[in-house]
Each structure stands twice: as C-alpha cells, then as structure tokens.
C-alpha positions as CSV (number, residue, x, y, z in Angstrom):
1,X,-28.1,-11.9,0.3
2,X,-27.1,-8.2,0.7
3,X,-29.3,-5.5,2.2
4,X,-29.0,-2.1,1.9
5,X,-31.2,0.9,2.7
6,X,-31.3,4.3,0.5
7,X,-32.7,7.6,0.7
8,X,-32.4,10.6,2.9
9,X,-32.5,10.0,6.6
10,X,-35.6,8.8,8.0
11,X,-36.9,8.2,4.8
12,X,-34.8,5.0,3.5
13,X,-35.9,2.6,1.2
14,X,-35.3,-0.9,2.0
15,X,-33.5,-2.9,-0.5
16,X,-32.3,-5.9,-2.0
17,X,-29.1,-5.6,-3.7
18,X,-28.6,-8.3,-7.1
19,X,-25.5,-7.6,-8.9
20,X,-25.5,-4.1,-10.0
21,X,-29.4,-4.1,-9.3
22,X,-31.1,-2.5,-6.1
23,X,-34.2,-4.3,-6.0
24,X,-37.2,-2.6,-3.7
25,X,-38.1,-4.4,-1.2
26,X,-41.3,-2.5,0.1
27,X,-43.4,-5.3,-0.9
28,X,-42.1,-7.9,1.7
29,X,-41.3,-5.2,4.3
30,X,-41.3,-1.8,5.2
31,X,-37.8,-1.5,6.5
32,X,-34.9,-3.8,7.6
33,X,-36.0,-3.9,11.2
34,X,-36.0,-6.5,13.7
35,X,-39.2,-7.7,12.7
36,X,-38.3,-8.4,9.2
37,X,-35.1,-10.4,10.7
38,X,-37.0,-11.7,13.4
39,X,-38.5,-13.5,10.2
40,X,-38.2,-15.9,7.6
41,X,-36.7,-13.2,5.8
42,X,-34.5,-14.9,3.5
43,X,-37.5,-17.1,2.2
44,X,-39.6,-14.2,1.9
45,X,-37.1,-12.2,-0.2
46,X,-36.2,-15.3,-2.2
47,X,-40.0,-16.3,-3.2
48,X,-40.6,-12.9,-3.5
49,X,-37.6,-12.3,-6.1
50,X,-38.5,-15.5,-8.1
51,X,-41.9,-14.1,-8.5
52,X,-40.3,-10.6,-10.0
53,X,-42.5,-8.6,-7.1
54,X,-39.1,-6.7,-6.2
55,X,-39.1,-4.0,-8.9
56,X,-35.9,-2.2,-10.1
57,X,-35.1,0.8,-7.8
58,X,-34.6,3.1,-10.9
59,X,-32.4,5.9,-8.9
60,X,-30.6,4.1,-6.5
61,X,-27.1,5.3,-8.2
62,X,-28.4,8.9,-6.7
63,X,-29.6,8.0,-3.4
64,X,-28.0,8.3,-0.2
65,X,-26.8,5.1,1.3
66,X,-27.9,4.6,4.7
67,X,-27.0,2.1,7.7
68,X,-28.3,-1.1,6.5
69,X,-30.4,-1.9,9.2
70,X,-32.9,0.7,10.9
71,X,-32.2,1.8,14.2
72,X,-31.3,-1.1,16.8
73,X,-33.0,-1.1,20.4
74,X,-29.1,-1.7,21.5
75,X,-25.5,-1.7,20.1
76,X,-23.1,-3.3,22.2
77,X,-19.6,-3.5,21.7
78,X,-16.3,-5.7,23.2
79,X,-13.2,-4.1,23.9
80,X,-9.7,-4.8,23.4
81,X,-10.7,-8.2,21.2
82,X,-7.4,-8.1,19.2
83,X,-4.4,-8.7,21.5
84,X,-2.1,-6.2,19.6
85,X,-4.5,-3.3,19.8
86,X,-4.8,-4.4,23.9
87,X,-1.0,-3.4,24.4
88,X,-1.1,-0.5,21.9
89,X,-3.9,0.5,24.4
90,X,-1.4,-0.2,27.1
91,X,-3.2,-3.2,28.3
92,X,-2.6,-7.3,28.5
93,X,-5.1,-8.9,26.6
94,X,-8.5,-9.8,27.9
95,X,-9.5,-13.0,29.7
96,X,-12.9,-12.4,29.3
97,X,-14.9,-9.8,26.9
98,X,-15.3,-6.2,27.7
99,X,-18.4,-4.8,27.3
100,X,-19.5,-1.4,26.5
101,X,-22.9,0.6,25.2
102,X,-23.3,2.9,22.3
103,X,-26.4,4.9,22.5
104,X,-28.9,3.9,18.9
105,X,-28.4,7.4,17.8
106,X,-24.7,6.8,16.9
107,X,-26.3,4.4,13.9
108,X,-25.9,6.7,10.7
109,X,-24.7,6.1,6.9
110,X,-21.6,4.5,6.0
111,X,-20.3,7.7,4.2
112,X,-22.3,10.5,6.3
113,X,-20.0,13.3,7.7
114,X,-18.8,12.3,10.9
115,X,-19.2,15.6,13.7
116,X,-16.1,16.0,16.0
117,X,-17.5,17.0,19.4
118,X,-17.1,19.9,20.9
119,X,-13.8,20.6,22.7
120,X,-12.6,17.1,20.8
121,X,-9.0,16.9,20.7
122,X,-8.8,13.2,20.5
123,X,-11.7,12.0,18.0
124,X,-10.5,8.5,16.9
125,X,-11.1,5.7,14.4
126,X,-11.8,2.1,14.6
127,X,-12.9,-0.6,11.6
128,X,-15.2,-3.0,13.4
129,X,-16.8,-6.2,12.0
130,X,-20.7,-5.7,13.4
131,X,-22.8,-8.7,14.4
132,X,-26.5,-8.2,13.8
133,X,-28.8,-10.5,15.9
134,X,-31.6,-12.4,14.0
135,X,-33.3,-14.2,16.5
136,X,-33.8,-13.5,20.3
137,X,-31.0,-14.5,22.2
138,X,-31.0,-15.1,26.0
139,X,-29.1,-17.5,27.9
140,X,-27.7,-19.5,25.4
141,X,-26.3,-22.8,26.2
142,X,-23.0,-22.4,23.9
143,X,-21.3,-21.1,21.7
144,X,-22.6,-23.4,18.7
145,X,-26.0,-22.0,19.4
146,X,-25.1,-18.4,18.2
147,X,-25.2,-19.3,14.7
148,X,-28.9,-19.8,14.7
149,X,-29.2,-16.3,16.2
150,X,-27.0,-14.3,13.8
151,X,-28.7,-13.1,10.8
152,X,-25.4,-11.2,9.0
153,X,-22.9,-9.4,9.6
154,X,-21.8,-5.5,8.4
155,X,-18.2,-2.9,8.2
156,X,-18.5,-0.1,11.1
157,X,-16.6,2.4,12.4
158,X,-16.7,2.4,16.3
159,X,-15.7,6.0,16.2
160,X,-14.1,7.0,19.4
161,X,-13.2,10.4,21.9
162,X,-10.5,9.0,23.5
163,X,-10.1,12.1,26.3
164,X,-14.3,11.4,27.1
165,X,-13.1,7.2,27.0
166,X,-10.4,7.3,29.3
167,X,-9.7,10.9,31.2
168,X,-13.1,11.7,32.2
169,X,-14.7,8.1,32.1
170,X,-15.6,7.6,35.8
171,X,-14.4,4.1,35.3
172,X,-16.5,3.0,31.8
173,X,-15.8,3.9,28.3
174,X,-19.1,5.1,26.8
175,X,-19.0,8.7,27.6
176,X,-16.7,8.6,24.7
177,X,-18.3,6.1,22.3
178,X,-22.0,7.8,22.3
179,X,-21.8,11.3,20.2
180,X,-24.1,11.5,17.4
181,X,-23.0,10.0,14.1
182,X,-20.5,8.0,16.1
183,X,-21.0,4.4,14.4
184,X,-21.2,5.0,11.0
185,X,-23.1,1.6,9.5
186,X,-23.0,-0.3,6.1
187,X,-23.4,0.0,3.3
188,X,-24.5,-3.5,3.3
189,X,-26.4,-6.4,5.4
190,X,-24.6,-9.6,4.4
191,X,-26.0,-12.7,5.7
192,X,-24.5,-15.3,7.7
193,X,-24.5,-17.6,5.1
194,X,-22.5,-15.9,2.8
195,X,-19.7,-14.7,5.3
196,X,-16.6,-16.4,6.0
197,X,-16.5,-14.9,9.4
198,X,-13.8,-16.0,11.2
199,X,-10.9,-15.1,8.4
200,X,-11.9,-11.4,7.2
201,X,-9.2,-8.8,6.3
202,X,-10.2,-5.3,7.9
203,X,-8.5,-2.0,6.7
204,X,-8.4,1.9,7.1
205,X,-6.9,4.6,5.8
206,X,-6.9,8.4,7.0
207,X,-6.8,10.8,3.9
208,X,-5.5,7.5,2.4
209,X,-2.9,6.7,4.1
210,X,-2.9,3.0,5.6
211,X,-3.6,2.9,9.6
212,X,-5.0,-0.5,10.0
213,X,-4.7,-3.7,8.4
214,X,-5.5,-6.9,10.0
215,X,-8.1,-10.3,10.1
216,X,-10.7,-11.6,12.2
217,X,-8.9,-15.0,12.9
218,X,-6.7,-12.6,15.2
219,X,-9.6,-11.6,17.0
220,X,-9.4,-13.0,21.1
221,X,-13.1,-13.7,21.3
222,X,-14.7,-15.0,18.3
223,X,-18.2,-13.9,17.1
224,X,-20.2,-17.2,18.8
225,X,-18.1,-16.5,21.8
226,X,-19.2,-13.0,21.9
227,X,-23.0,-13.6,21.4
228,X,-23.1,-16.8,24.0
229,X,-21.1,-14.7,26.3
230,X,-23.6,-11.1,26.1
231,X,-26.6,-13.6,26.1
232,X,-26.0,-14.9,29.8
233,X,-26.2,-11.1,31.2
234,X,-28.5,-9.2,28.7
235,X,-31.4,-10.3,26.0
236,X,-30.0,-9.8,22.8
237,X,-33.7,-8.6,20.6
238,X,-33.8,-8.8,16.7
239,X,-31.7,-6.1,15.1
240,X,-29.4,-4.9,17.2
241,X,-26.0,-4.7,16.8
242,X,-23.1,-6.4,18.3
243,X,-19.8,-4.5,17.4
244,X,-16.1,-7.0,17.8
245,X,-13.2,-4.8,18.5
246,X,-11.0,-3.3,16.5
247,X,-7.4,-4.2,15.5
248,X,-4.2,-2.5,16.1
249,X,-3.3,0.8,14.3
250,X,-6.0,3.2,15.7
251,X,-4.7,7.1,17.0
252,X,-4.5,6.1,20.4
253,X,-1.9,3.9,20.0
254,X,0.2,6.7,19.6
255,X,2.0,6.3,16.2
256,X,-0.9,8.3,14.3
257,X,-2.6,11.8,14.8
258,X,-5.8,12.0,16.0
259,X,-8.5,13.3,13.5
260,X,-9.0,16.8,12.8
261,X,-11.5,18.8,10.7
262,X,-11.6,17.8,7.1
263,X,-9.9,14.1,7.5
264,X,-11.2,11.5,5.3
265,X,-11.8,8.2,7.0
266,X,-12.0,4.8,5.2
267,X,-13.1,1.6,6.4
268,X,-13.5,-1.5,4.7
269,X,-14.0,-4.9,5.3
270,X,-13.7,-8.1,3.3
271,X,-17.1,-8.6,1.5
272,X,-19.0,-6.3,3.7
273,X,-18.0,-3.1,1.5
274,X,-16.3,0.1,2.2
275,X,-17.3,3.3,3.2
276,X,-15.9,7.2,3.8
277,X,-16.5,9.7,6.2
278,X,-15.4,13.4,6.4
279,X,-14.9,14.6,9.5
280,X,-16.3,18.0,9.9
281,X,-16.2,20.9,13.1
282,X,-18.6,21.1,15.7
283,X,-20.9,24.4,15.4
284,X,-23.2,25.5,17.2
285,X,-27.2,25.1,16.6
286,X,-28.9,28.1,15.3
C-alpha cells in the first residue's frame, strides 16, 4: 500500500493512493499518525477499500503534497552508513552506527521550498531511504525482530549546513541538521511488504545534473541493524522516522558546489517516488 497526505500545511488529507486514484481515507483515520500505524492499519484500509467507503479524492491532481506521515515525536538519523561517502567525508568507515537528532519541525513536503539559513554558505544535500516505525520498539532482541516493527519505508532529503555540522558543532552534528524545512518527506508511505529494502537505487540531481547515484545493498548497517541497534538506547514510538545515510556524491565531498539560492534539488528513490525542492534566500520576518 502507498500513503500519501494532501492539502495545505496543517490541513492534509490523509490518503490512499490506487493506481492513478487518491482514495480519502478520513473514514478509517484522521491522519497518518502513529496511532493509525500503531494499528491494524493495513486491514483496516483493505476492508475498508473492498467495501468502497474510501471515496475518490476528486482534486487531488491540485493539491499540495505533503510528508506522508504527520509529524513524528522523533527523527533519528545514522551517519556515514555508506563507506564511500565516509572517506569523501574524510573518515574510515563506521564500526558501529552514528547517531544524530533532527528536530520534528524539519518534516515538510517532498517538493516544498527548502529555506537556506541565514549566513549559509554550505547548505547541502543528501537522498536518504527513511524507516518509519510501526510498532513500539524497545530493546529488541535482534535484528530479525525489526521487521515486525517497520511499517514502510519513504525518499528524504537529510538536508544539511555543513559549516553549523562540523565548524561550529561542539562535538555533534545536529546544529546543522535541524533548520526548518530541513527533511523534506514523501511523497509516499510504502509498506514494508511491498519494498525490496535492501537493493534500492537512490539518485539526485542539482538543476539536473547527476550528484548521486548508488543502492542500499552498499549501505554498512542495514535497516534491521539500524532499528535493533537505536532500540537498545532509546524507545522507538509509532511514527517516527529513522533516516539511513546517504551515499557518496553530496557537496561536502568537495567535487560539487554547495547550493545556492534558486537550485533545484531532486531526490528519488526506487519505488518510493521522487520529489523537488527549490532552494530559496533567507529573509527576514516582517
């Protein structure tokens, strides 16, 4: 199944997407939350489609697409999970995951304009597979026990301010992972048992040039790795997002410019869908 949300920020409308339909899914539940996932959520949809209570969103082709899940108590993201982006960041590759925190507010729209912060000289991208958790997760025994806890999987960007990341970090990344609009989302919520997970091709483009182009069978830690590992140090709640690393060919590396005001950004992954951000000036608030 695919989930999507539409409408204007704040205001989405939960959705099933069927084919070229966008079917309302306001009857079963009013957003894609972690309650919803914390259900039976794919039985619920499915009795509910085969009982035709999911009418046709009639505008959907004009609606704004938001991030396909509403906002997550937590996303938490691993560093340096492919080895080639760990030396193009000048680093050996992990032996264990690196963990990092982006703050909820960085959750917007796969094709929302994207704000530069102020002073930003190094804004960055990053294609990301994201994780979204289904089912409480707290000291799991292994690694085969993720599965159960997983209820899809979505594209992101894990947008980046590499100067706030590295120069001024104090020691932690996050300062430069947690500006608004900073994890553009979507468009869809594919479930786990319609993604081939571990062999995914994951692409970008800047004003459509090619920047990265890779596959999660290269990443280090795989994604039941990744959710045993964050289980035994933090609870992992319905609906909120893991995000997996990000291969090689990112700004920092130092073979591309960083992004400036008016760059297009694309991200796509296999399955999970594409989306486009414009990168636009910081101004100030009237």
């Amino acid at each position: 199944m695919k989930f999507a949300r539409l409408g204007a920020p704040g205001a989405e409308i939960p959705v099933l997407v069927d084919g070229d339909r966008y079917l309302d899914l306001r009857p079963v539940t009013s957003d894609v939350n972690g309650d919803f996932l914390a259900s039976d959520f794919r039985d619920r949809v499915a009795t509910a489609l085969a009982a035709g209570e999911l009418p046709e969103l009639a505008d959907a082709a004009e609606q704004r697409i938001g991030a396909p899940i509403a906002r997550p108590s937590a996303v938490i993201c691993i560093g340096q999970n492919y080895a080639a982006h760990a030396r193009e960041s000048g680093s050996e590759p992990p032996t264990i995951p690196i963990m990092f925190l982006k703050t909820p507010n960085t959750v917007v729209g796969p094709n929302d304009a994207v704000t530069i912060p102020r002073g930003s000289e190094k804004t960055d991208w990053e294609v990301e597979l994201g994780i979204v958790i289904g089912a409480r997760a707290s000291y799991l025994d292994s690694p085969e026990e993720a599965d159960a806890h997983i209820a899809g999987y979505v594209t992101a960007n894990d947008v980046s301010e590499r100067a706030y990341q590295m120069e001024v970090s104090g020691g932690q990344w996050s300062k430069g992972k947690i500006a608004p609009g900073f994890n553009p989302t979507g468009p869809w919520l594919v479930t786990s048992d319609e993604v081939e997970v571990d062999r995914l091709r994951l692409r970008s483009w800047v004003n459509g040039e090619p920047r990265q182009d890779s596959n999660t069978d290269d990443m280090i830690f795989d994604v039941r790795v990744i959710v045993h590992h964050l289980s035994q140090y933090v609870t992992l709640e319905p609906g909120d997002l893991i995000l997996t690393g990000t291969p090689q060919g990112v700004a920092f590396g130092g073979k591309f410019p960083y992004l400036r005001a008016g760059d297009v950004v694309d991200i796509e992954i296999e399955g999970l869908g594409h989306q486009r951000q414009e990168f636009v000036a910081w101004e100030a608030q009237k």
